[in-house]
C-alpha positions as CSV (number, residue, x, y, z in Angstrom):
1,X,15.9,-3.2,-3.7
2,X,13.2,-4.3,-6.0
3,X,11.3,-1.9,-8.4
4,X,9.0,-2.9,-11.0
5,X,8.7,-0.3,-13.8
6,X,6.4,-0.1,-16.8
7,X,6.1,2.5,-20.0
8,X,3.3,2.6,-22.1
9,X,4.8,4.7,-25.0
10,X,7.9,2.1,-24.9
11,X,7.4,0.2,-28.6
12,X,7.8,-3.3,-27.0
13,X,5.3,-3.0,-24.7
14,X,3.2,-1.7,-27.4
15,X,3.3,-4.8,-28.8
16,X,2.7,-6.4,-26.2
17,X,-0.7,-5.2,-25.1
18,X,-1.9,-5.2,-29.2
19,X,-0.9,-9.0,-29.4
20,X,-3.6,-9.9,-26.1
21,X,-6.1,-7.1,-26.2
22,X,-6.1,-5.6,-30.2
23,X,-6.8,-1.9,-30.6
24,X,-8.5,-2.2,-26.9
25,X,-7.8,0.8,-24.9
26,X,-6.0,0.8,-21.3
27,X,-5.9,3.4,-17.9
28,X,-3.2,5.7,-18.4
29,X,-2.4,6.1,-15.3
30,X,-2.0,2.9,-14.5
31,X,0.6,2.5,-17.4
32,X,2.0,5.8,-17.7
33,X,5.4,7.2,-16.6
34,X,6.3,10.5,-15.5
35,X,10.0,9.8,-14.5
36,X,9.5,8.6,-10.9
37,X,11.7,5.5,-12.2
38,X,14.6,8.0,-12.0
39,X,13.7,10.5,-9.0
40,X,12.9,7.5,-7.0
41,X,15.8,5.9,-7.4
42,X,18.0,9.0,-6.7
43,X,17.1,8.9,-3.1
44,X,18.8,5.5,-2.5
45,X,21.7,7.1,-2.4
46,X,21.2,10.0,-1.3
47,X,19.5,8.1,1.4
48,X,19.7,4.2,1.6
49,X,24.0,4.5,0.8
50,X,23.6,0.6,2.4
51,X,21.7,-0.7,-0.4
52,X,23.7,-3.0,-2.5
53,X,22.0,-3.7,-5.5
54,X,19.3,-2.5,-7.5
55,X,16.3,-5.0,-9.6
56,X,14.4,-3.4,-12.1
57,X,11.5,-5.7,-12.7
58,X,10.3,-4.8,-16.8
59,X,9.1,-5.9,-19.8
60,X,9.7,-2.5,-21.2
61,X,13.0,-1.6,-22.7
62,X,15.8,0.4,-20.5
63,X,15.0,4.2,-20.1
64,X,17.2,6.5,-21.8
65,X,18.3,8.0,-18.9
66,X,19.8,4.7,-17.3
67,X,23.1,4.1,-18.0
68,X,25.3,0.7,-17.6
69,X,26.1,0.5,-13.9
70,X,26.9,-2.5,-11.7
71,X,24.6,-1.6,-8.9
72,X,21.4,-1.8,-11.4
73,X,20.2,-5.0,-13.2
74,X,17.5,-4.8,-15.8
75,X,15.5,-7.8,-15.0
76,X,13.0,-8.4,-18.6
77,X,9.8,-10.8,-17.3
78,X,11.3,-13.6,-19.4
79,X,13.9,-14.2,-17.2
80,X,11.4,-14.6,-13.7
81,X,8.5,-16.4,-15.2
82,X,9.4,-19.8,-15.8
83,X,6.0,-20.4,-18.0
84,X,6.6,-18.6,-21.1
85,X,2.7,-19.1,-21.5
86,X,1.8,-16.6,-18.9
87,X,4.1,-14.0,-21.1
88,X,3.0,-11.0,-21.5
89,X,1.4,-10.2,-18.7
90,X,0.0,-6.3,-17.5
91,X,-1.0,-7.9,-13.7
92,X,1.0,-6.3,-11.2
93,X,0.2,-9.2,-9.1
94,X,1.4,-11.8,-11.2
95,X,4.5,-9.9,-11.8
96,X,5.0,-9.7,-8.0
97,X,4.4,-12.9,-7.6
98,X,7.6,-13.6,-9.1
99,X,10.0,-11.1,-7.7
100,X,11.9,-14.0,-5.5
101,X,13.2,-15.5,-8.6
102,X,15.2,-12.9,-9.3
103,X,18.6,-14.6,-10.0
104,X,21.2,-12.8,-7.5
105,X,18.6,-11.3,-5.1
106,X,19.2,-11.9,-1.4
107,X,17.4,-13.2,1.6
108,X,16.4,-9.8,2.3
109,X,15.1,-7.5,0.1
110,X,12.8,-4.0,0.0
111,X,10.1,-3.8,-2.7
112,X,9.3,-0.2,-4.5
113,X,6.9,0.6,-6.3
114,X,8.4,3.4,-8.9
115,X,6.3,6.0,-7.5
116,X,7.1,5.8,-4.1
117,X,10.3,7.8,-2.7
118,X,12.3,7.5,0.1
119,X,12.5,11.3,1.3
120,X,14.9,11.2,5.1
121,X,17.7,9.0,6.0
122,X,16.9,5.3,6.5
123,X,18.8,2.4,7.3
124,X,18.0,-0.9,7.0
125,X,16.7,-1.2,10.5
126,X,13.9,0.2,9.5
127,X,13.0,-2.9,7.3
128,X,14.5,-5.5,9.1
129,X,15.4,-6.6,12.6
130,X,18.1,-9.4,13.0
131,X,18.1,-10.0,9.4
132,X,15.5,-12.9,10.3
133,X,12.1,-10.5,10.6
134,X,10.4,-7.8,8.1
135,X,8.9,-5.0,9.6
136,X,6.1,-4.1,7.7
137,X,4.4,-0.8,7.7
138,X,0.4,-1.3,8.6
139,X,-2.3,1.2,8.4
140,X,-3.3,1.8,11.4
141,X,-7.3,1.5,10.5
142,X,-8.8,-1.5,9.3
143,X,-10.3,-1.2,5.4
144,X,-10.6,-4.9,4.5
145,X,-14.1,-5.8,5.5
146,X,-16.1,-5.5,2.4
147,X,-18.6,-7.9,1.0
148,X,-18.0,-8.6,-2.5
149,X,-21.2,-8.5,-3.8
150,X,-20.6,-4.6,-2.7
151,X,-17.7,-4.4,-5.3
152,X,-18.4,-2.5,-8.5
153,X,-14.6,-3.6,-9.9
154,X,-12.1,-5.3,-9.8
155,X,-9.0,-3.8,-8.2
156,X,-7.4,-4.4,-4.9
157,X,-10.0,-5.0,-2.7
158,X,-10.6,-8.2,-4.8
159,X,-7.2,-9.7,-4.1
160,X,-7.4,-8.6,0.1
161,X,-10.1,-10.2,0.4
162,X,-9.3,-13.6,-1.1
163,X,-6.0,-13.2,0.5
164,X,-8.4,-12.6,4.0
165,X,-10.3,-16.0,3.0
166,X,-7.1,-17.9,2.7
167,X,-5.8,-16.9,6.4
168,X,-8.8,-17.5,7.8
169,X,-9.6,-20.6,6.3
170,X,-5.7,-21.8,7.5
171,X,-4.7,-20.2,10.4
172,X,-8.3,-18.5,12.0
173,X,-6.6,-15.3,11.3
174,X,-8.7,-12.6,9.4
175,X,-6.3,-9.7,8.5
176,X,-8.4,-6.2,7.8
177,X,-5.7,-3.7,7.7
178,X,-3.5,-2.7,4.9
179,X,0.0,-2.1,4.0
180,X,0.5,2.2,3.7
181,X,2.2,2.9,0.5
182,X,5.6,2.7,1.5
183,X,8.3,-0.1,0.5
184,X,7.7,-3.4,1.3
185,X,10.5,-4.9,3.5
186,X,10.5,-9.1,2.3
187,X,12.1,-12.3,3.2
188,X,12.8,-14.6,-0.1
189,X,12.4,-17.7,2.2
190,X,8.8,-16.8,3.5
191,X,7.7,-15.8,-0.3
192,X,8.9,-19.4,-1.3
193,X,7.2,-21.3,1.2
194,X,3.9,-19.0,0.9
195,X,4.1,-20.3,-3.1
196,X,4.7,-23.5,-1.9
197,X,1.2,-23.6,0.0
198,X,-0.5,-21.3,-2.0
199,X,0.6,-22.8,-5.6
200,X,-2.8,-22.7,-7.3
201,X,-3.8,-19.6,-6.0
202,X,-1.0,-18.1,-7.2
203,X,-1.1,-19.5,-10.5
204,X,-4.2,-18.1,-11.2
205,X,-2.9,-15.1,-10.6
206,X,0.4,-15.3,-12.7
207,X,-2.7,-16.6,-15.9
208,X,-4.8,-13.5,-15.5
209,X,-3.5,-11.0,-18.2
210,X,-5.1,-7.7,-16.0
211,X,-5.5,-8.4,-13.1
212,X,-8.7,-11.1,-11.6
213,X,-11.2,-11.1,-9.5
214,X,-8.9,-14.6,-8.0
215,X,-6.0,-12.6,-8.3
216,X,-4.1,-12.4,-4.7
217,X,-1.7,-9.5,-3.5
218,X,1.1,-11.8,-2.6
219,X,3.7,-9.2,-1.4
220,X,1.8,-6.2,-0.2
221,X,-1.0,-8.2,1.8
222,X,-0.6,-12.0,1.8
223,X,3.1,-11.8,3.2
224,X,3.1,-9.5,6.0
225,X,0.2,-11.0,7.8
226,X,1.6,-14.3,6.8
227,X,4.6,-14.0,8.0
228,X,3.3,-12.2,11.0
229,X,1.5,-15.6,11.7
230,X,4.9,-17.4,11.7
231,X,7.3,-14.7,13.4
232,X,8.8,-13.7,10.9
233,X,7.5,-9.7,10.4
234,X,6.1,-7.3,13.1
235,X,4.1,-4.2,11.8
236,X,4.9,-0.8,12.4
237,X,4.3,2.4,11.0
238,X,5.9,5.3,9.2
239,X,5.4,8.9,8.5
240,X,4.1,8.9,5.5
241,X,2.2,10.7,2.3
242,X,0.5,10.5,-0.6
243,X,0.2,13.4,-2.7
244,X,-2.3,14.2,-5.0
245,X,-3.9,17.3,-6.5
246,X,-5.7,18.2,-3.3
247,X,-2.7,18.1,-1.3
248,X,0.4,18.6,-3.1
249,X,1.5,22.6,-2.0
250,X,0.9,21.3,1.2
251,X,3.0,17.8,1.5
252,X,5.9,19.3,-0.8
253,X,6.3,22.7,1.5
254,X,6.5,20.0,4.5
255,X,7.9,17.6,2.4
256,X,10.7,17.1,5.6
257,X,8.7,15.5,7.8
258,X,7.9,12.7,6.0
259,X,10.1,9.8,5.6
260,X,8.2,8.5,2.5
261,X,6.3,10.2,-0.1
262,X,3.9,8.6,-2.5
263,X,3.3,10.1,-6.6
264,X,0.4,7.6,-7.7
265,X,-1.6,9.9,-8.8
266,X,-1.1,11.7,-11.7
267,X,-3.0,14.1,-13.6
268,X,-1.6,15.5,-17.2
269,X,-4.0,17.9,-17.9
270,X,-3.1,20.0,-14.7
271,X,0.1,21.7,-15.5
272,X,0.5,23.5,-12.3
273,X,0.7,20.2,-10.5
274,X,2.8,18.3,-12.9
275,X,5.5,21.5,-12.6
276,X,5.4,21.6,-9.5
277,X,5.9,17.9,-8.9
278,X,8.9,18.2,-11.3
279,X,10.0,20.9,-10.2
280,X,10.2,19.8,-6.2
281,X,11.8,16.9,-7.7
282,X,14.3,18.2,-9.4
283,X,15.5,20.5,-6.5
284,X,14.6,17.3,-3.3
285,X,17.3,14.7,-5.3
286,X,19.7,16.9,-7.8
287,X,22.2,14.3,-7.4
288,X,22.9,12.2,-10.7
289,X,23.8,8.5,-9.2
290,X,26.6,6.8,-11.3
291,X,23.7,4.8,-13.5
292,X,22.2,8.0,-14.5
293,X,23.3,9.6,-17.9
């Protein structure tokens, strides 16, 4: 497994952000961290006991909580980004872009996102069939048709949609639905040959400090429907949620049924949802893993 994990009150990455952008200001919740780092990486255990080996993808400094343990590697940017001119970087999609460099990591591999959790038994057939295809989870609704004169920022829909002009341009294929917020099952062989072809894309991706309106979404858009083209993922689905402050008392009181769960969305200034949240967490994954202090 894969997570990438960022902490905007960690001093490095203060320093950071003040040596490219001064005293400007940044999203909090984009940056933030409310511990999903550590409740979402209790559930491997408790639920994925297959996994072998935990990446943590950072340019932060190790939480206090995580403890020397062989199953977890810290992995600091430095050590993925073979252009130290690109360094630092706050673009999720650059930093993506670079997740199959990871020295050690195998042929197959599951990326997470630190706030989503894994929440009922799942084994790696779920991800993977043969070892030699992803299964990919796929909305089932097409979203990526916009125009981008229609956009009023840049964010996601951006990088679809110049990931949706490269496939159609290449292979008459024009992908319009997107990956639910689940992990991302990933073959390290398809992510090197989609750099291969797609190197000055991608490098304009890995300059953009924040992220561009060239960026592309290289694991959660370009690869599925990439390697869909060339056999090597089918899409599927799973039962999934993402909770936010008009839904939370619901999901967490049926919190059961779904086999992932989804915390990007956090607000601070509501204390019953942030208790509750901590709470549920707290009582969902008690278990202290080895790496845990």
């Amino acid at each position: 497994i894969v997570y990438t994990y960022v902490d905007s009150q960690d001093e490095d990455w203060k320093k950071y952000w003040e040596q490219c952008f001064g005293e400007e200001t940044y999203d909090p919740n984009r940056y933030a961290t409310h511990q999903e780092l550590k409740y979402s990486m209790r559930p491997i255990n408790q639920f994925m006991p297959w996994v072998r080996k935990i990446f943590v993808v950072s340019n932060c400094k190790k939480p206090e909580w995580l403890n020397d343990a062989s199953k977890v590697i810290w992995v600091d940017h430095t050590e993925i980004f073979s252009d130290p001119q690109i360094l630092p970087t706050f673009n999720s999609h650059a930093i993506e872009s670079r997740l199959h460099h990871i020295a050690g990591l195998s042929e197959n591999f599951i990326y997470f996102n630190d706030d989503v959790f894994v929440n009922q038994f799942t084994h790696k057939s779920h991800f993977f069939r043969y070892h030699a295809m992803s299964i990919n989870f796929c909305e089932p609704y097409e979203m990526v048709f916009w125009k981008r004169e229609n956009l009023n920022e840049i964010n996601y829909q951006c990088a679809a949609l110049n990931v949706q002009g490269l496939l159609s341009r290449d292979f008459g294929y024009t992908p319009r639905n997107l990956m639910q917020h689940t992990p991302h099952a990933l073959l390290k062989s398809v992510l090197s040959e989609i750099e291969t072809k797609y190197h000055n894309e991608i490098l304009c991706t890995q300059h953009n400090k924040m992220r561009g309106e060239n960026d592309i979404s290289m694991v959660s858009f370009l690869y599925p429907h990439y390697a869909f083209i060339h056999g090597k993922s089918m899409f599927s689905s799973q039962n999934y949620a993402i909770v936010r402050e008009s839904n939370y008392k619901k999901i967490i009181s049926k919190n059961q049924k779904y086999r992932f769960l989804c915390f990007n969305s956090w607000n601070e200034e509501n204390e019953d949802f942030c208790n509750t949240i901590n709470t549920f967490w707290g009582n969902r994954y008690p278990v202290k893993p080895e790496w845990e202090i």
